[in-house]
Every structure is written in structure tokens, then in C-alpha cells.
BAZA-716690 format. One line per 3 residues: number of its first residue (from 1); their letters; for each residue y, z negated, x negated of N, C-alpha, C. Coordinates in Angstrom, 2 decimals, always signed. Layout:
<recs>
NUM) a) Y/Z/X/Y/Z/X/Y/Z/X  ...
</recs>
This chain:
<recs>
1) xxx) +225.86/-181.72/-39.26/+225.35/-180.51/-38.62/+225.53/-179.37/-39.61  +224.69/-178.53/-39.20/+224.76/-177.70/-40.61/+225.62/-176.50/-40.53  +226.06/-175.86/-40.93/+227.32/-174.93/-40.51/+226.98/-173.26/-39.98
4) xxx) +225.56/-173.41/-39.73/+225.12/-172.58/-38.48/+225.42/-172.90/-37.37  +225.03/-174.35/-37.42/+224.79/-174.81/-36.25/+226.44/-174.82/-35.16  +227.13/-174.92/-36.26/+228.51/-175.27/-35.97/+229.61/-174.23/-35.89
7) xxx) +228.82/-173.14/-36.40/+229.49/-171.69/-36.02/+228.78/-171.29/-34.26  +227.38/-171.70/-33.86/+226.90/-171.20/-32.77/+227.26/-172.08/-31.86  +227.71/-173.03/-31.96/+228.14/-173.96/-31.07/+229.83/-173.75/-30.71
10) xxx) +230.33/-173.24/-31.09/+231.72/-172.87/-31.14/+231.47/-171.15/-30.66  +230.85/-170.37/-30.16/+230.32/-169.30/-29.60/+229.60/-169.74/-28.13  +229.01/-170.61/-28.28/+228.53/-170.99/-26.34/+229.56/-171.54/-25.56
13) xxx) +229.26/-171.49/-24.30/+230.53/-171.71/-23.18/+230.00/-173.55/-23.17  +230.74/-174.05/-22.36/+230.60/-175.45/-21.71/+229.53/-175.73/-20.94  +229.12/-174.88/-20.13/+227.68/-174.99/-19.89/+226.94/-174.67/-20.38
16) xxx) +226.99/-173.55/-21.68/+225.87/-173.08/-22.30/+225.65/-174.46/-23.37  +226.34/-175.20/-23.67/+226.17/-176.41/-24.35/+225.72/-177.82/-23.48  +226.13/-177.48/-21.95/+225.29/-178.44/-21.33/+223.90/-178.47/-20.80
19) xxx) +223.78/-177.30/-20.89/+222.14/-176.60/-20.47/+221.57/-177.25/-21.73  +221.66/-177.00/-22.98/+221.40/-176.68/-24.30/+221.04/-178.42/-24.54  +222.18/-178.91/-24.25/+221.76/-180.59/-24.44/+220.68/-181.25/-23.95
22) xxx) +220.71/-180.45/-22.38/+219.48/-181.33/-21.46/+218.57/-180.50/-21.93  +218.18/-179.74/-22.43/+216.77/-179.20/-23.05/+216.53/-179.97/-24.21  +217.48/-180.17/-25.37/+217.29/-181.14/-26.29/+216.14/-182.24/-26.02
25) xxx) +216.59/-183.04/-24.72/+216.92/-184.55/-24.00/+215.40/-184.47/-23.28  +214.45/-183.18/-23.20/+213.22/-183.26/-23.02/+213.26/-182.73/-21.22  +214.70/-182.41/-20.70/+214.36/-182.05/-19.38/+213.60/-180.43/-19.21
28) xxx) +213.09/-179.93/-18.17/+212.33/-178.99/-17.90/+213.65/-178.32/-17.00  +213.34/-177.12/-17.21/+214.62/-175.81/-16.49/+214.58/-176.66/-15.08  +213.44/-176.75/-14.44/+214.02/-177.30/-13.17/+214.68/-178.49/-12.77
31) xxx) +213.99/-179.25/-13.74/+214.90/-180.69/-13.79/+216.52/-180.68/-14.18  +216.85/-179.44/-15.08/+218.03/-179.65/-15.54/+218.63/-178.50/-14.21  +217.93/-177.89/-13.73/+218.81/-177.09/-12.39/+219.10/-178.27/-11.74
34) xxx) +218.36/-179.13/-11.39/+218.62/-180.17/-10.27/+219.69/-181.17/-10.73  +219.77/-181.09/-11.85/+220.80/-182.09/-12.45/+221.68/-181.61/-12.63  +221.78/-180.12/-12.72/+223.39/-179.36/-12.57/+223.59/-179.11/-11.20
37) xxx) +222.92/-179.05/-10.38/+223.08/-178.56/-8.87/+223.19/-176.84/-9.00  +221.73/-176.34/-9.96/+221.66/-174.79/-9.77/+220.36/-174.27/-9.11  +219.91/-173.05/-9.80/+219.19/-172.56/-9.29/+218.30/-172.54/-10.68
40) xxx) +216.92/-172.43/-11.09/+215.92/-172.56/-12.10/+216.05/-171.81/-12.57  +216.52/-170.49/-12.20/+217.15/-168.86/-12.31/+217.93/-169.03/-13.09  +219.24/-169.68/-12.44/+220.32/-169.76/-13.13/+220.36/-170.40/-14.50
43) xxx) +219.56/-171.65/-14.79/+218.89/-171.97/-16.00/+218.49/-171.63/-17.10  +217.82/-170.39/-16.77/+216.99/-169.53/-17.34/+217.92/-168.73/-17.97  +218.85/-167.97/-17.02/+219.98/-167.23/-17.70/+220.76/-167.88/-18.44
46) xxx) +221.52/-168.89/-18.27/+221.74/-169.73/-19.50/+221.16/-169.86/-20.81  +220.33/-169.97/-20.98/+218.98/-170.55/-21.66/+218.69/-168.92/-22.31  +218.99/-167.94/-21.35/+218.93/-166.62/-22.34/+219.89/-166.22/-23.00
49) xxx) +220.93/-166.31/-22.59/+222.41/-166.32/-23.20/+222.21/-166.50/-24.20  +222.23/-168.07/-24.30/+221.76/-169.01/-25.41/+220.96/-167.76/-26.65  +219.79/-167.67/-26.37/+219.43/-166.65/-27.14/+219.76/-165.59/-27.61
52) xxx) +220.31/-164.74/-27.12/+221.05/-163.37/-27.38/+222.35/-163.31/-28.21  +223.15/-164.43/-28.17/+224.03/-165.16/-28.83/+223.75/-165.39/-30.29  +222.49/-166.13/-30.59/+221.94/-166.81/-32.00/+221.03/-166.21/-32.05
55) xxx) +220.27/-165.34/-31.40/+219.22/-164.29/-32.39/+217.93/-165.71/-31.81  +217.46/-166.35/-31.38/+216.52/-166.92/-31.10/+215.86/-166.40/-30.30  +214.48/-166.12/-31.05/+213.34/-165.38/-29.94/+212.41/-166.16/-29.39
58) xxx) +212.49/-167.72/-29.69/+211.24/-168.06/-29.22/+211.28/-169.49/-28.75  +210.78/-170.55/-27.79/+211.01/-171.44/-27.29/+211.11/-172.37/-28.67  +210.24/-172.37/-29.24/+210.49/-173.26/-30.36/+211.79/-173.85/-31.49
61) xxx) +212.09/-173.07/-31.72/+213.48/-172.17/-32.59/+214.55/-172.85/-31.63  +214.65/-172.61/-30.15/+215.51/-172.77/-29.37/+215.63/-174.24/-28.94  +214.75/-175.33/-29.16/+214.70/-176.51/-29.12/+215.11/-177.51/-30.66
64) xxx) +214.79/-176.12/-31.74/+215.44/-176.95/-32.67/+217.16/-176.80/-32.84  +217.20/-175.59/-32.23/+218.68/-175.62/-32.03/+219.36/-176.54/-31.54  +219.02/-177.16/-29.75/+219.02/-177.73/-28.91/+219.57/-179.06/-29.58
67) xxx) +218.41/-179.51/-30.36/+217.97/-180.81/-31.57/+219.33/-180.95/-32.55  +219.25/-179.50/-33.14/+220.61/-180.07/-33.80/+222.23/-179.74/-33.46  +222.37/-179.42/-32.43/+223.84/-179.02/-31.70/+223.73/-180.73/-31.06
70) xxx) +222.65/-180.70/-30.48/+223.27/-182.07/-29.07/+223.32/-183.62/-30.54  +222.48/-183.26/-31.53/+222.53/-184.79/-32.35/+223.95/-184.55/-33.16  +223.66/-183.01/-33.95/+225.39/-182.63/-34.22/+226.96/-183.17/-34.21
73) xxx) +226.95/-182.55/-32.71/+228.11/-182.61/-32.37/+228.34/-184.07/-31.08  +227.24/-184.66/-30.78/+227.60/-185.72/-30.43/+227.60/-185.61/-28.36  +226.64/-184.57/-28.24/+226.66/-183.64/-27.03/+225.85/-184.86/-26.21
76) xxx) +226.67/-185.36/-25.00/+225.97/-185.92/-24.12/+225.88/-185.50/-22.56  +224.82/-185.38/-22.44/+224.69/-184.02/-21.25/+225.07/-185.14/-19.70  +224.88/-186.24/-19.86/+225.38/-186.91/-18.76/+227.32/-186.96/-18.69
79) xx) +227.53/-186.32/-19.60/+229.20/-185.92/-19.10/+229.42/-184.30/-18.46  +229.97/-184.14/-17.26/+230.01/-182.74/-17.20/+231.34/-182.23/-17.40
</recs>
């Protein structure tokens, strides 16, 4: 992992790294609300966090992040 990746990953909370995984993993905000037991809302705010944190403006950017935190660090979103 590259040592961006590994400075921003050590800056997100436990859910901001479990949100972050299941976006990796190809789920959609609502699928991963339903799989956390939230709200699509609540997702979203996560998912903005996420951004405001690492300077990512754009869905794209934010999936390669996603890509290399969850292959990274070994992030498996079926553990909570």
C-alpha cells in the first residue's frame, strides 16, 4: 500500500473504513446501508467524511482509494 494510502487510513474511524471497504467490494450506498443496518443518508455522510479528510472530490478518485485501502490493508468488510 502506498504510504498515502496508509497515512489516510490511519485518519478514518472504523466505520469510515467499513463503509470504504463495501464501496471497494462494488456495493451501492443503499446496499451497504442495509448491510450496516443504516440509513442511505447516513452512508452518504460517511462517504463524505471520507472525502473531506483526503481532499477527494470526485466519485472516481474515491473508489480508487476504496481499491487501495481495502486490497492494502487487508480490509474485509464482512467483519464488523
Amino acid at each position: 500500500m502506498s504510504p498515502i494510502a496508509v497515512e489516510v487510513l490511519d485518519t478514518l474511524s472504523d466505520r469510515e473504513r467499513q463503509v470504504l471497504s463495501y464501496l471497494a467490494e462494488g456495493y451501492t450506498y443503499l446496499s451497504i446501508a442495509r448491510k450496516l443496518d443504516l440509513s442511505p443518508h447516513t452512508v452518504d455522510t460517511y462517504l463524505r467524511r471520507i472525502r473531506g479528510k483526503t481532499g477527494i472530490t470526485n466519485r472516481a478518485h474515491l473508489m480508487i482509494l476504496a481499491l487501495q485501502v481495502s486490497r492494502g490493508a487487508g480490509l474485509d468488510p464482512l467483519q464488523g
